[in-house]
C-alpha positions as CSV (number, residue, x, y, z in Angstrom):
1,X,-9.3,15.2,-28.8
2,X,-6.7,14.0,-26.2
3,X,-7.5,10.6,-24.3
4,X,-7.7,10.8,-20.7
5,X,-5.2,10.7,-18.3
6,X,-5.3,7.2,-16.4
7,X,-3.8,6.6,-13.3
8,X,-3.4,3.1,-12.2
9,X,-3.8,2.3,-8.8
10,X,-2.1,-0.6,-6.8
11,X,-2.7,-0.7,-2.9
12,X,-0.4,-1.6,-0.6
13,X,-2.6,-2.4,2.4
14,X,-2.0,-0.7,5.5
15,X,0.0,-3.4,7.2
16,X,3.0,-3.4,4.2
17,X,2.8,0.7,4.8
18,X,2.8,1.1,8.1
19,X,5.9,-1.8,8.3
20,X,7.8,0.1,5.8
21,X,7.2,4.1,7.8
22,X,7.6,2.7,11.4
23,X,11.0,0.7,9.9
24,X,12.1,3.9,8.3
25,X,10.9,5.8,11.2
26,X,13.6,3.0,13.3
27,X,16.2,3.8,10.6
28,X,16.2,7.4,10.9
29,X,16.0,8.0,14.7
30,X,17.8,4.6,15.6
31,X,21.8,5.6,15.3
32,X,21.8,6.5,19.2
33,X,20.4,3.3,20.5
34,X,17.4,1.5,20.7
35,X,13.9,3.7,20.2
36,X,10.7,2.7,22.1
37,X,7.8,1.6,19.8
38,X,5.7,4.2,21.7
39,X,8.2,6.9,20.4
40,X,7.8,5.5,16.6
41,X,3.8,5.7,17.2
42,X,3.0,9.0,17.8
43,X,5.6,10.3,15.3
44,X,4.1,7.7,12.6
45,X,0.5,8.4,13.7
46,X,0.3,4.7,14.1
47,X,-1.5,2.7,16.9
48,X,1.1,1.4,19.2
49,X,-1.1,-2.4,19.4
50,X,-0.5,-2.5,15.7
51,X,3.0,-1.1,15.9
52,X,3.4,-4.0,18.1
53,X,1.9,-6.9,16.2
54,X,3.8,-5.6,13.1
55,X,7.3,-5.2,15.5
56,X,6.4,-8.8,16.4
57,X,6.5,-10.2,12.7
58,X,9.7,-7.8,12.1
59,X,11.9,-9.9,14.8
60,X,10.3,-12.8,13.8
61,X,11.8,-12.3,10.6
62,X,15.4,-11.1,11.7
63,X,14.8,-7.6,10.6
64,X,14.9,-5.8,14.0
65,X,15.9,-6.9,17.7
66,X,14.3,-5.8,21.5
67,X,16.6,-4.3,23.8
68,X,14.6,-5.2,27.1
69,X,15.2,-2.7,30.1
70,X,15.7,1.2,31.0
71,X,16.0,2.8,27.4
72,X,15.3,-0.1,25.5
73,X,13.2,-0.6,22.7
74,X,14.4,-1.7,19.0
75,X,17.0,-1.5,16.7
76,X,17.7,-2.6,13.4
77,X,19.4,-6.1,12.9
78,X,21.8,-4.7,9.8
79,X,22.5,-1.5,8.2
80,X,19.6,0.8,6.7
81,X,21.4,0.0,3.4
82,X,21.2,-3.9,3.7
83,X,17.5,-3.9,4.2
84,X,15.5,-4.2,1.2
85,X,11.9,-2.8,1.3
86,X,10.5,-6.3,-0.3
87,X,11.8,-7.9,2.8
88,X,9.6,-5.9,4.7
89,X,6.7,-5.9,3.4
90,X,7.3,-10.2,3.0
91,X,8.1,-10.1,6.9
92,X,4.8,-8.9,7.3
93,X,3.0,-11.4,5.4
94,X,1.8,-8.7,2.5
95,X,1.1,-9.6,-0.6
96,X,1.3,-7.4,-3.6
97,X,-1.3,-8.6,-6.0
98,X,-2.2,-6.9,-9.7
99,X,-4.2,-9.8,-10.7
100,X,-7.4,-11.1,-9.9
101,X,-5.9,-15.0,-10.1
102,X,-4.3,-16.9,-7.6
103,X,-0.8,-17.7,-8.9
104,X,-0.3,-21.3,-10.0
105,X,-4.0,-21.9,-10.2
106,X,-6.1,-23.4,-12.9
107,X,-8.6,-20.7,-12.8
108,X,-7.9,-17.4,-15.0
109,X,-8.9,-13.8,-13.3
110,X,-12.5,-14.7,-14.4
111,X,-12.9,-17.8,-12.8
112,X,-12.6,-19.9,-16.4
113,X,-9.8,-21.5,-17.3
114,X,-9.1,-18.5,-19.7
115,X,-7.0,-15.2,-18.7
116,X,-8.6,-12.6,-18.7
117,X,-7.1,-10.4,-22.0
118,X,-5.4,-7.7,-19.9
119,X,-3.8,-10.7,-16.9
120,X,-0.3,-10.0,-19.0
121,X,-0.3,-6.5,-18.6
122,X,-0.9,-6.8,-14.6
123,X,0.8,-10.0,-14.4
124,X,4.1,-7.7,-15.5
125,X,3.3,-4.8,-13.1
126,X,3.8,-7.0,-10.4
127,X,6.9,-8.1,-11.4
128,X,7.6,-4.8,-11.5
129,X,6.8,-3.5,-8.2
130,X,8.5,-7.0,-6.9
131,X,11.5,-5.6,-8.6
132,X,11.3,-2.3,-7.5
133,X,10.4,-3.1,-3.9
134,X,13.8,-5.0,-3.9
135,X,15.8,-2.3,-5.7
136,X,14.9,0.1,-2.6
137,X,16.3,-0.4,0.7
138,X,16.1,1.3,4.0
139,X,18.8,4.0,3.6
140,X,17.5,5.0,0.0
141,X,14.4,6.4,2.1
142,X,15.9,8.2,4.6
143,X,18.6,9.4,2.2
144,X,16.0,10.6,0.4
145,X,16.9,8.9,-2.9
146,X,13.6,7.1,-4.1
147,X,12.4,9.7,-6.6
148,X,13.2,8.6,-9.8
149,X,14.1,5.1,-9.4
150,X,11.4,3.1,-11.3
151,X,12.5,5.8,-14.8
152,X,14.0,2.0,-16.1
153,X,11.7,2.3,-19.4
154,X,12.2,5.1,-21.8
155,X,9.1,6.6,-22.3
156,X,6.8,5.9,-25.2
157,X,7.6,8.4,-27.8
158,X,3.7,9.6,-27.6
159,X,4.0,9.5,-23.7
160,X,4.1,13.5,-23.5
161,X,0.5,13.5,-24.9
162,X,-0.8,11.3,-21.8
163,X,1.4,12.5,-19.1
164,X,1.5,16.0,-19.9
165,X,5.3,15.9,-20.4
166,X,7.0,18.0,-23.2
167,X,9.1,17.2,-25.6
């Protein structure tokens, strides 16, 4: 009998999310000029307050600047292809986290002082995503070049029977 199929789930929360769309959003439609925050809500389905509060954290950060005025709005502070997707979701203050222990502390993900038998294996996938999120930038996404970036691993040589890949 064949095992299940698992799919792992790691959540970005909506803050990292919505900071990497509305920034791609900014990449894609920004070559003309600078592009109202209103403009980049309704496209991104994303509430303008928010869109705001996120924008804020952006300049804050050195990732986008305000043009104030008639037709102003933002634009990006470098080129698509110097802006790594980690540095968003950092300006932002989101963290990424695949274990249930606070890095550095003495308490494991149980609340011992032991790790819990699997922390490695989550530990790792956050590295990871860390090192994924800061292979991707900007102009990979609107370029359309994400798909099949994280194939860094050959697969297992039984992955076929869990993934549904053939041989």
């Amino acid at each position: 009998m064949e095992p299940p199929k698992a799919d792992v789930n790691v959540k970005l929360t909506t803050k990292g999310r919505y900071a990497v769309s509305a920034m791609a959003d900014l990449a894609a439609t920004g070559s003309q000029g600078p592009v109202a925050l209103s403009d980049v809500a309704l496209r991104q389905a994303i509430s303008l307050s928010y869109l705001e509060q996120l924008f804020a954290k952006l300049k804050r950060a050195g990732l986008v600047a305000s043009v104030r005025g008639v037709g102003g709005g933002y634009i990006l502070s470098a080129a698509p292809g110097d802006i790594r997707i980690a540095e968003i979701v950092a300006a932002v203050d989101e963290q990424i986290r695949t274990t249930a222990c606070a890095s550095g502390s003495s308490l494991g993900c149980q609340g011992t002082t032991a790790r819990c038998l699997t922390h490695d294996l989550w530990d790792e996938l956050g590295r990871q995503i860390s090192i994924f999120l800061n292979a991707v930038t900007l102009e990979d996404i609107i370029e359309k070049r994400v798909l099949g970036m994280a194939a860094v691993n050959p697969p297992h040589r039984n992955a076929e029977k869990y993934t549904g890949a053939a041989e």
